[in-house]
Every structure is written in C-alpha cells, then in structure tokens.
C-alpha atoms as one frame of an Amber mdcrd trajectory, in Angstrom:
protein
 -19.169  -5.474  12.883 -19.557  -8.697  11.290 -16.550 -11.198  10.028 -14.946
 -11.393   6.647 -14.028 -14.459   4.862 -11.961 -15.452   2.015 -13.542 -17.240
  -0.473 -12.122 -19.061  -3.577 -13.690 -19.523  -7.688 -12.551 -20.451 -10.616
 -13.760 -19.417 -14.196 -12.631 -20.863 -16.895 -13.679 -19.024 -20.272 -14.467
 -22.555 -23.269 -15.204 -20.510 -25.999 -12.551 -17.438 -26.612 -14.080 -14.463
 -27.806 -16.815 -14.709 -25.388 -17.325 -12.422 -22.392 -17.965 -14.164 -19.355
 -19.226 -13.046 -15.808 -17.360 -14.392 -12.995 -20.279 -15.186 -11.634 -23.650
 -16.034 -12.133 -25.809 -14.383  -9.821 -25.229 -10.968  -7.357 -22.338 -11.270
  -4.887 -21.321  -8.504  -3.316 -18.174  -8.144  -1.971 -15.184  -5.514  -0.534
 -11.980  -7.202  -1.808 -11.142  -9.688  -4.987  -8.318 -10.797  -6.402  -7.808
 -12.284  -9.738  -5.336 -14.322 -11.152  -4.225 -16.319 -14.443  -4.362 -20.076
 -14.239  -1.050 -21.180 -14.750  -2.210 -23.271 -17.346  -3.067 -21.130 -19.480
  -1.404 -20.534 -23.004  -2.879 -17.348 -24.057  -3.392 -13.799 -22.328  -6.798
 -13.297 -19.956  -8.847  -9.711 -20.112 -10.910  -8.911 -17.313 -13.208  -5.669
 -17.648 -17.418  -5.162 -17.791 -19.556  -6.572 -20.259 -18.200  -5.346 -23.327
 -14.558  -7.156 -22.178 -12.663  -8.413 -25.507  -9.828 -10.214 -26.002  -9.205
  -7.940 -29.139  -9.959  -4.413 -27.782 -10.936  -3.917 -24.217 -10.048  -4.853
 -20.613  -6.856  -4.823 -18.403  -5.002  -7.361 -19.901  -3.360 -10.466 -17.793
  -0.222 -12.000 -19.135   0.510 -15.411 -18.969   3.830 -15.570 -18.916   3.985
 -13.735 -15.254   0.970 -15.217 -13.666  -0.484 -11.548 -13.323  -2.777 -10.549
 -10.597  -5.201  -7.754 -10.727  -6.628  -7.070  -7.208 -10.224  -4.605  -6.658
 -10.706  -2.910  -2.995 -10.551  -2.028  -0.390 -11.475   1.016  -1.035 -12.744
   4.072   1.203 -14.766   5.930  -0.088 -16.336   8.952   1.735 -15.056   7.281
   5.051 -16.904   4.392   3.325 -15.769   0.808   1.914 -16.582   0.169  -1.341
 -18.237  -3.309  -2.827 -18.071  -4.466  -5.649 -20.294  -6.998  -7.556 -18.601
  -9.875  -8.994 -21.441 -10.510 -11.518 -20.180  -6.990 -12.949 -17.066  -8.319
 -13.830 -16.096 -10.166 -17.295 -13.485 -12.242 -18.270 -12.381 -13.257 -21.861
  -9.926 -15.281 -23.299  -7.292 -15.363 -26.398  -7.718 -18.782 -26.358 -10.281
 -21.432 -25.659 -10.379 -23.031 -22.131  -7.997 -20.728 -20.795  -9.482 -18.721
 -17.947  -8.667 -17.474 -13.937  -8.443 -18.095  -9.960 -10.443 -15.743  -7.780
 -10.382 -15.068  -3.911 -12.482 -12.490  -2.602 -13.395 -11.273   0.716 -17.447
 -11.780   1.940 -19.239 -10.590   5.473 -20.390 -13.564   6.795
C-alpha cells in the first residue's frame, strides 16, 4: 500500500464572477479540504464548472472561516478520488479566494 501525504494550495479567484479550477492540470486525489482565506471580504462558492457566485455552488461564509471537506469515501469497499481540476471556485468579490490541503499517494 503506498503512503499518503498532505499537500497544501492556494487559489485565489482576481476577477469575481469567474469560475476558476483549483487547479490546472489532473490531480487525483482521496481527501481535500477547503477553506476561506481569512482575508477575504466577500462569500467563496465552490462547485463544477458552471460554479457562480450568483446561483450555484455550496456557499462558504466569511464571517466563520467555513470549511467544506470531500472524501474519504468507500465506495463498493472502494475509496473514492476525486480530481481537483473538477472543482471550481468563484468569488463575490475580486481577489478573494481559498486554502486547500488534500491528501496524495506518493
């Protein structure tokens, strides 16, 4: 069985409005968890592509530094993965955006 890792990103969101990946290429992984930077002044959305700040997406408050966390999961006796470059974030306001930890097989 090989090792698991934690593994830290941040992704900030310039232009509200805009959908953003998490990431920019394929990463696989069992476990994330993402969180509002405390810096932020408006309210973060994280969903799939279509993500909006004005109609879609689990919805992180900035006022209690919510966390939203994805996995583990079994799934017919197996562990589900998720893609990070699946998920979007978007923004209420411009240069607002999130922490990220997630958990990678070495």
């Amino acid at each position: 069985m090989a090792l698991s890792k934690w593994i830290q990103g941040t992704k900030v969101n310039a232009s509200a409005g805009d959908s953003l990946a998490l990431v920019g290429s394929s990463t696989v992984v069992c476990q994330v968890i993402i969180q509002q930077d405390k810096t932020n002044t408006g309210e973060m959305y994280i969903g799939g592509s279509a993500v909006a700040a004005a109609a879609y997406g689990f919805k992180l408050s900035s006022a209690a530094l919510e966390t939203v966390t994805l996995g583990p999961v079994a799934l017919d006796g197996r562990e589900a993965r998720f893609d990070l470059a699946d998920i979007y974030i978007d923004a209420e306001v411009n240069g607002d955006g999130v922490f990220f930890f997630y958990l990678a097989d070495q």
